[in-house]
DOTI-332104 format. One record per atom (N, C-alpha, C): residue in one letter; y, x, z. Coordinates in steps of 0.05 Angstrom, whole numbers, plus 32768, in hexadecimal, padded with zeros to 4 digits. Layout:
BEGIN
AYXZ;...
% end
This chain:
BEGIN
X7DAE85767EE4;X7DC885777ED9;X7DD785907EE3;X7DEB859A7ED0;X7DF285B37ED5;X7E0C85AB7EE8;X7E1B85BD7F00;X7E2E85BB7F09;X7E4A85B67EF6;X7E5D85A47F07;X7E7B85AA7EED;X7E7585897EE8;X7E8C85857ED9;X7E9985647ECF;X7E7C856F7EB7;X7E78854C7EB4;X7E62853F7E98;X7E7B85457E83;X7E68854C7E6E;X7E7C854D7E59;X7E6C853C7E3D;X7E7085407E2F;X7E6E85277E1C;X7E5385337E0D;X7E4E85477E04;X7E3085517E02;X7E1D85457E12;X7E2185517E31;X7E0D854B7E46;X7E0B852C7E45;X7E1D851B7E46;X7E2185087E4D;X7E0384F97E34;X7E0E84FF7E1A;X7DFC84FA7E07;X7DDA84FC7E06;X7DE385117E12;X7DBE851E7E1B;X7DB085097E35;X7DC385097E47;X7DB084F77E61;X7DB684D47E4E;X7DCA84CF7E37;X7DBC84B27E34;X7DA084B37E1F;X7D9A84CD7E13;X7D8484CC7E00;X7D6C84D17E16;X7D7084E37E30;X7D5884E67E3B;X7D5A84CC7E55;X7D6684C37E5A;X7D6084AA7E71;X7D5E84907E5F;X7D65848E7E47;X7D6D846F7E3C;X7D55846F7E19;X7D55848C7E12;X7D4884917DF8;X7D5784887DE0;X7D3F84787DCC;X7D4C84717DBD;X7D4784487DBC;X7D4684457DD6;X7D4E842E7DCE;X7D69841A7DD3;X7D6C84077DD3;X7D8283F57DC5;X7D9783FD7DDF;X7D8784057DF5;X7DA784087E14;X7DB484207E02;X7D9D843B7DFF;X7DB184487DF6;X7DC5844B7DE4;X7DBD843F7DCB;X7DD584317DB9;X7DEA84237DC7;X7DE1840E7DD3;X7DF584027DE6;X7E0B84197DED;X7E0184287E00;X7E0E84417E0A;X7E27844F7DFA;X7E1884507DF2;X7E2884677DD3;X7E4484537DC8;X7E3E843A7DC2;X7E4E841D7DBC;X7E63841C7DCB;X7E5D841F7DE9;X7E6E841A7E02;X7E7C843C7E04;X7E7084507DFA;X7E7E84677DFB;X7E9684637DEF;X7E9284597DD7;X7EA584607DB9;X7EBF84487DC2;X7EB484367DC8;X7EC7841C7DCF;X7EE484287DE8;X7EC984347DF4;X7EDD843D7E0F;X7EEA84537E0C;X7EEA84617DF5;X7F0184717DE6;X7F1384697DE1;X7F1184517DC1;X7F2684437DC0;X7F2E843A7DDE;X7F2C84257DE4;X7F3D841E7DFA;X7F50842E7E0A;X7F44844D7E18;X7F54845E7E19;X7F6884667E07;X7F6584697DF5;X7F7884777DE2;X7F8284607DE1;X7F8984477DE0;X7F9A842C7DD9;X7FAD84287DF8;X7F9C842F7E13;X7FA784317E21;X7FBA84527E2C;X7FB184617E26;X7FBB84767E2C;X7FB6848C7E44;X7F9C84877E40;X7F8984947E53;X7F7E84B07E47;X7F6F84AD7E56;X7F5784D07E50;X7F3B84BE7E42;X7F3F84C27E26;X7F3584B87E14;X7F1384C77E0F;X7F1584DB7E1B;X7EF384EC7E21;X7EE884E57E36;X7EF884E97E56;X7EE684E37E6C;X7EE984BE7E66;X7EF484A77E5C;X7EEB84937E53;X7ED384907E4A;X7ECE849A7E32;X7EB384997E23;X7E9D84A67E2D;X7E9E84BB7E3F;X7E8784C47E4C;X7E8284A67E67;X7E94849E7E6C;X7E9184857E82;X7E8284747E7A;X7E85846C7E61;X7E7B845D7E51;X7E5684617E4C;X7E5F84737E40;X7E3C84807E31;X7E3084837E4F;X7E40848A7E68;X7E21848C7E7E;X7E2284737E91;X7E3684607E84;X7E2884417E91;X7E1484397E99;X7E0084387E8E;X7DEA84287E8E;X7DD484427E8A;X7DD384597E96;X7DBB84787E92;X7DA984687EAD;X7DAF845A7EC4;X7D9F844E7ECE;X7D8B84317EC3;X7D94842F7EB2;X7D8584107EA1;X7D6B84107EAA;X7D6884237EA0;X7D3D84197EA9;X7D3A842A7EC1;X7D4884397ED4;X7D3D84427EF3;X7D4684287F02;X7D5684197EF9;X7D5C84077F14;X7D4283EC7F15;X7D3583F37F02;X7D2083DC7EF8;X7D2783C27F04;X7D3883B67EF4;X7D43839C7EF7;X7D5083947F13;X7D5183A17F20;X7D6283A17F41;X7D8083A67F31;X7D8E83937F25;X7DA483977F1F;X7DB883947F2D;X7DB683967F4A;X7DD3839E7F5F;X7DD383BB7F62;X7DB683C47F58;X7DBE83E47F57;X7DCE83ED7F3A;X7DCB83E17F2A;X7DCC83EA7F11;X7DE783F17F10;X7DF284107F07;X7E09841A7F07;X7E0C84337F20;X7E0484227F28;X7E08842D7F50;X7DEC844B7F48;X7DE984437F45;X7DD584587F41;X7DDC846F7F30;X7DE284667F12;X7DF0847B7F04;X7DFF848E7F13;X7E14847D7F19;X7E2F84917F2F;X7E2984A07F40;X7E0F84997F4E;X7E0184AB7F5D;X7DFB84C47F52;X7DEA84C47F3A;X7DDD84D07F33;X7DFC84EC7F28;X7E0F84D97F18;X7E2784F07F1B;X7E3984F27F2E;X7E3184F37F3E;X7E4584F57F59;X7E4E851D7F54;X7E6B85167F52;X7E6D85397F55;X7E77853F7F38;X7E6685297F22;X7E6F853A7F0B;X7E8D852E7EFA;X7E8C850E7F08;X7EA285067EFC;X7EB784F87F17;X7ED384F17F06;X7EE684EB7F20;X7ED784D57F23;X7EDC84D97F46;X7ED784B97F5A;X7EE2849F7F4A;X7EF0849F7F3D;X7EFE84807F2D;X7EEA84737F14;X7EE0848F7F07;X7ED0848B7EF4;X7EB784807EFB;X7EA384947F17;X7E8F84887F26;X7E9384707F31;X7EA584677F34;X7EAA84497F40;X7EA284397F28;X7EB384417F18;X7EB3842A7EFD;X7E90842F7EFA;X7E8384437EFD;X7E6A843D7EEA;X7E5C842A7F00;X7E5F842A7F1A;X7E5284247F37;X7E5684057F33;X7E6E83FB7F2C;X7E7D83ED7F1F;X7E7683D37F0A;X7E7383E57EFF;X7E7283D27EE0;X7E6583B77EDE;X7E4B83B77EE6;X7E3B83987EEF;X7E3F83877F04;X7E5283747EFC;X7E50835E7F1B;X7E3F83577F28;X7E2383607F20;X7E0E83567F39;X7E0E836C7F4B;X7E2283857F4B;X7E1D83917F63;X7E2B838E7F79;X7E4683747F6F;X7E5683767F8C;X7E6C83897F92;X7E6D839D7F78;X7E7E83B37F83;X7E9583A97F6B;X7EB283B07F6F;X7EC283A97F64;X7ED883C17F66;X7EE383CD7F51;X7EF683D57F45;X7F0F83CA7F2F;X7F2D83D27F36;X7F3D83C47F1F;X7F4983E37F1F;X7F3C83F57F1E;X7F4784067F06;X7F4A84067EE9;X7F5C840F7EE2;X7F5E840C7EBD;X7F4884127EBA;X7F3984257EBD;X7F1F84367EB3;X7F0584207EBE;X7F0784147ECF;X7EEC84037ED5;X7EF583E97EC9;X7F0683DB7EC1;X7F0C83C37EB9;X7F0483BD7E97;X7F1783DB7E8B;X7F0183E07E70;X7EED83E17E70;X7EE083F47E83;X7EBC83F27E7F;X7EAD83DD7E7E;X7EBE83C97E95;X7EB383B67E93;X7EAE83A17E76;X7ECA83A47E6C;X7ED483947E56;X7EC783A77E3E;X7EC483BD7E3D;X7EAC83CC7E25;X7E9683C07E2C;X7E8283BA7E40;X7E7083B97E46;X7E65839D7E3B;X7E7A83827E41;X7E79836B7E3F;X7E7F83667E1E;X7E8B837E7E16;X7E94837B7DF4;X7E8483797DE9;X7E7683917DEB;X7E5D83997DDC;X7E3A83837DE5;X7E44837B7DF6;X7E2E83657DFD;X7E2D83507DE8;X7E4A83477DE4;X7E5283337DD3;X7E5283407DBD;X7E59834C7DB4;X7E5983587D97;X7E3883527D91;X7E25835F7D98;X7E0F835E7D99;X7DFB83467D94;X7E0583357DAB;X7DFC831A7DAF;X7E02830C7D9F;X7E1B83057D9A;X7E2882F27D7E;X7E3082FF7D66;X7E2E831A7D67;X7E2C83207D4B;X7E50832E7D48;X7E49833D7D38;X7E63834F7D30;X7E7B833A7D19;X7E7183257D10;X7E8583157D02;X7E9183047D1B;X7E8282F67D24;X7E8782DC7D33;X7E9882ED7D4C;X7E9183007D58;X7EA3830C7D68;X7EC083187D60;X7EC283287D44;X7ED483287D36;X7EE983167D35;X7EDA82FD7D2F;X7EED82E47D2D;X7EFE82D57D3D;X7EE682D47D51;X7EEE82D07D6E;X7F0682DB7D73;X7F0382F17D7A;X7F2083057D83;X7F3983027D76;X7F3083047D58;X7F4582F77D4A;X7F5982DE7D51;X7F4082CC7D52;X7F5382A57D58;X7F5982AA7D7C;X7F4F82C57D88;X7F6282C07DA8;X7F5C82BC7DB2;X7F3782AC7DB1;X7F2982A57DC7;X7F0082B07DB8;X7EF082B57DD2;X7EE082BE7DD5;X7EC982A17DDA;X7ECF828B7DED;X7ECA82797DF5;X7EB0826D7DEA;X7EB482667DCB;X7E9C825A7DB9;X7E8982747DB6;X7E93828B7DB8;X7E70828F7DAB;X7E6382AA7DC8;X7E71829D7DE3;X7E6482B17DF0;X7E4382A37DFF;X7E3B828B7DF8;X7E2C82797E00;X7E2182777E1A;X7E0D827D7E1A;X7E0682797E40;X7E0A828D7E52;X7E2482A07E3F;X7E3082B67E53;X7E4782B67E55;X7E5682987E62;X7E6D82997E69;X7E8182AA7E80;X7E7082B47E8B;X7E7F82CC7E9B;X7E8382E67E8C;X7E8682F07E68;X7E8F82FB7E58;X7EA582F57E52;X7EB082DF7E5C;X7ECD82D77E4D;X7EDE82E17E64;X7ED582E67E81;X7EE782ED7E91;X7EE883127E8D;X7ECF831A7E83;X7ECF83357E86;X7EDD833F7E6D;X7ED5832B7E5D;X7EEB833A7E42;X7F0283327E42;X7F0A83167E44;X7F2783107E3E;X7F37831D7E5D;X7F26831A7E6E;X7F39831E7E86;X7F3A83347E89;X7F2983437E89;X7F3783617E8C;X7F45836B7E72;X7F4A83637E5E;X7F55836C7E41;X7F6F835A7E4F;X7F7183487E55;X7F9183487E5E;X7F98834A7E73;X7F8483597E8E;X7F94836A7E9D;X7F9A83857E9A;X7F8D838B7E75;X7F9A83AD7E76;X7FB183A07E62;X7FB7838A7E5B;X7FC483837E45;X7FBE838F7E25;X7FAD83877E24;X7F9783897DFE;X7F8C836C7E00;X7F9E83667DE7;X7F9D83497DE2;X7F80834D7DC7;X7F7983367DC8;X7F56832C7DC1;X7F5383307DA4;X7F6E83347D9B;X7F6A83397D79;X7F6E83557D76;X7F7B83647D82;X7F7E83817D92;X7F66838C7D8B;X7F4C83827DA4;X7F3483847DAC;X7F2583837D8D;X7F2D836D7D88;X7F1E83697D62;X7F2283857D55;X7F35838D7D4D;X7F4683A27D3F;X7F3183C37D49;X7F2F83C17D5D;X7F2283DA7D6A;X7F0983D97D63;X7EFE83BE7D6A;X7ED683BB7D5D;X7ED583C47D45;X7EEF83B77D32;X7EE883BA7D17;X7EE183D87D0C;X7EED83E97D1C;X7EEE84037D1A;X7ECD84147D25;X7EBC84047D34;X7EA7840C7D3E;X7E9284087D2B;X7E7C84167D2F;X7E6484187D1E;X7E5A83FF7D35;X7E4683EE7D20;X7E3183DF7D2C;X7E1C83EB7D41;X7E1B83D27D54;X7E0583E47D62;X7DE983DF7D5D;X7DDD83F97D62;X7DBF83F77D5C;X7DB684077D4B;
% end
């Protein structure tokens, strides 16, 4: 990697060469675009957002299923290129590592991260709808610790769940 802040090219390039073309990197790209909106809804830096986003998960397949590394590793890997708050959030993002951030910027990631899980998992209507009627509850199924990552961090940045709807609708499907 070249010296200097990741910028949204580079950023693009290490998820096609660490992630390729399968379904994480879509994921990636999903969690990029999401974590735009959210910035821009919150009133953030709506680029270094989406680059946070897109290099989430560039460790997916080096941590080979040791997922208390997973994240922790990424941040490593950009140490230097992005602010310490952002490297937290990526170090961040998975609760099986133990590490915890409530920055605005790591609370979304988290809540992009858990979105797009769900989006995914139950499908772009039924999540739609969900958000809509205010609760997430019925269709997150044997991943009830999504309702804390989505609803709870969406109302500790205050983005209410039909909010959250409104912004998906605006996203391309993933995959």
């Amino acid at each position: 990697m070249s010296a200097g802040r990741l910028g949204l090219a580079e950023a693009e390039q290490l998820v096609a060469e660490r992630l390729g073309a399968s379904p994480r990197a879509a994921h990636s790209r999903f969690v990029g675009l999401l974590m735009q909106c959210l910035a821009t809804e919150l009133g953030a830096d709506a680029g270094l957002w989406r680059i946070v986003g897109l290099a989430h998960d560039l460790d997916y397949f080096a941590v080979d299923g040791d997922w208390r590394r997973h994240g922790v590793l990424a941040a490593e890997w950009l140490k230097g290129r992005l602010p310490d708050e952002a490297l937290m959030a990526i170090a961040a993002h998975d609760h099986r590592t133990g590490l915890e951030s409530a920055a605005p910027i790591a609370e979304c990631l988290r809540l992009a991260d858990g979105l797009a899980v769900l989006d995914e998992d139950a499908g772009r209507d039924r999540t739609l709808a969900a958000l809509a009627g205010g609760s997430i509850a019925d269709i997150v199924g044997h991943r009830r610790f999504l309702i804390e990552i989505i609803a709870g961090n969406a109302a500790r940045r205050g983005v209410e769940l039909a909010r959250l709807g409104r912004l998906l609708t605006g996203l391309p499907r993933q995959g």
